[in-house]
N, C-alpha and C positions, 0 to 999 in steps of 0.2 A: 504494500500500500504506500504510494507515495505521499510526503507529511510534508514535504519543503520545496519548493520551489527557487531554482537559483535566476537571478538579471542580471547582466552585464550592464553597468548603468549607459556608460557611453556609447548611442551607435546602435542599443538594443532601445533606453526606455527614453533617452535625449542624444538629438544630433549636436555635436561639437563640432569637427572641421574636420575639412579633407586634407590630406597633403598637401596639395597644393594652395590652399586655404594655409596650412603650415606658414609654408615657405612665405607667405606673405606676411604673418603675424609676426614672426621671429625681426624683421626688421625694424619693425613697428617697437618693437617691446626694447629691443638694443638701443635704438635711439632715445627712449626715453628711458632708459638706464642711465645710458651715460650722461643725457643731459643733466638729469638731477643731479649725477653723483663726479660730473667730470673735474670739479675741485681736490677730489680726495683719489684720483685713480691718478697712478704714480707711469702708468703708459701709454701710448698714443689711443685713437680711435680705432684706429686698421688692427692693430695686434688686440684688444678688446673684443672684436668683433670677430677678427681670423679665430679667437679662444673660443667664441660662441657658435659660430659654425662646425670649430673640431668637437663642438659637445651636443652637436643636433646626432643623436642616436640613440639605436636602443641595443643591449648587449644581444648578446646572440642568442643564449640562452634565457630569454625574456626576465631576466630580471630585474628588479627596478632599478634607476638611477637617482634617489632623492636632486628633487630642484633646490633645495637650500644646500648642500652640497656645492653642486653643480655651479650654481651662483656664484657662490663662496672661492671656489675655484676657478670661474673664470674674471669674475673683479675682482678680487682680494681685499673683499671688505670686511669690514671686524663684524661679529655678531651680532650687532648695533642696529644696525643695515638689513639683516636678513629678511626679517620678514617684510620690509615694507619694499625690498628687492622684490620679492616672491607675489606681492599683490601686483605689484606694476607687471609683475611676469605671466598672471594668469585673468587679469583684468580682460583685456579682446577675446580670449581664447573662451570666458562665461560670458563676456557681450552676446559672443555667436553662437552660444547655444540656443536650440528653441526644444520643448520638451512637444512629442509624437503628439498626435493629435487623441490618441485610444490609451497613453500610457495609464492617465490616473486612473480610466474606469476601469480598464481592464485589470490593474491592480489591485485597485476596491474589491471589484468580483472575485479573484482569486484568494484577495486576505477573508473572503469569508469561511473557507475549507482547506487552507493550505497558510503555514510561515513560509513567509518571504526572507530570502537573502538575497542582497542587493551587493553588489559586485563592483570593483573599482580600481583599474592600478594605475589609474589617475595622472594627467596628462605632465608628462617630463619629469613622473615623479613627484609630483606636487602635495604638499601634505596635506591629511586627513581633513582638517578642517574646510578647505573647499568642497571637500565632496559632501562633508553634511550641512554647507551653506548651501549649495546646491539642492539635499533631499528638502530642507526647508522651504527654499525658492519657490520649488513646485510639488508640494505639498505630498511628498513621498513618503514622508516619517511615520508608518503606521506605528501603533504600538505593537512591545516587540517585534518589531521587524528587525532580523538580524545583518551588521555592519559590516564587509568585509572589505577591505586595501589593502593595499602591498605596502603599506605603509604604518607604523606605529603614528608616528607625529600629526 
């Protein structure tokens, strides 16, 4: 007897962006990194941005790559920085979501005879807390509904 049900958030119950929807963001979000922060970054533009394109990927072995990491590593900022790094980094990327048109109900209907797990390894690594500002957004939080990321943070 099946008791749970699993969703992929991204792509299954909300569209995010295509690749090439990607490769557009990533420019977008570099510039306004560095504009904020180009007082305190100790290298040019071109090698800040050459760092960010050596870090558009995902391992091989689909394992995550935390974005505060990632961040962290390609501007060299103190921990200070991180998270409001991480909002400018995933601001466009929840602009451009729109949630399916059948998600809510269809989830409704199903949390009547079935726990829901809801799925996430979350775009560039991005921590935990976007993805449940996200279930918020659009009103996904059933009770016990259970949380899953590839992410602790």
């Amino acid at each position: 007897m099946i008791k749970v049900l699993f969703f992929d958030l991204g792509e299954r119950l909300i569209k995010y962006y295509t690749k090439e929807e990607f490769n557009d963001i990533l420019p977008i979000v570099f510039k306004e990194i560095f504009t904020k922060y180009r007082a305190d970054l100790k290298n040019t533009e071109e090698y800040y941005w050459n760092m960010m394109v050596n870090e558009n990927y995902e391992n091989t072995d689909l394992s995550v790559r935390p974005l505060e990491k990632r961040l962290r590593m390609i501007f060299e900022l103190n921990d200070d920085n991180i998270k409001v790094l991480c909002d400018i980094f995933m601001k466009p990327i929840l602009e451009l979501s729109k949630i399916y048109d059948d998600t809510v109900l269809a989830l409704s209907d199903l949390y009547k005879n079935y726990s829901l797990c809801l799925i996430s390894n979350m775009p560039w690594g991005c921590a935990k807390r976007y993805f449940i500002q996200e279930l918020d957004r659009y009103n996904l939080g059933f009770p016990k509904c259970i949380v899953i990321t590839m992410l602790k943070a």
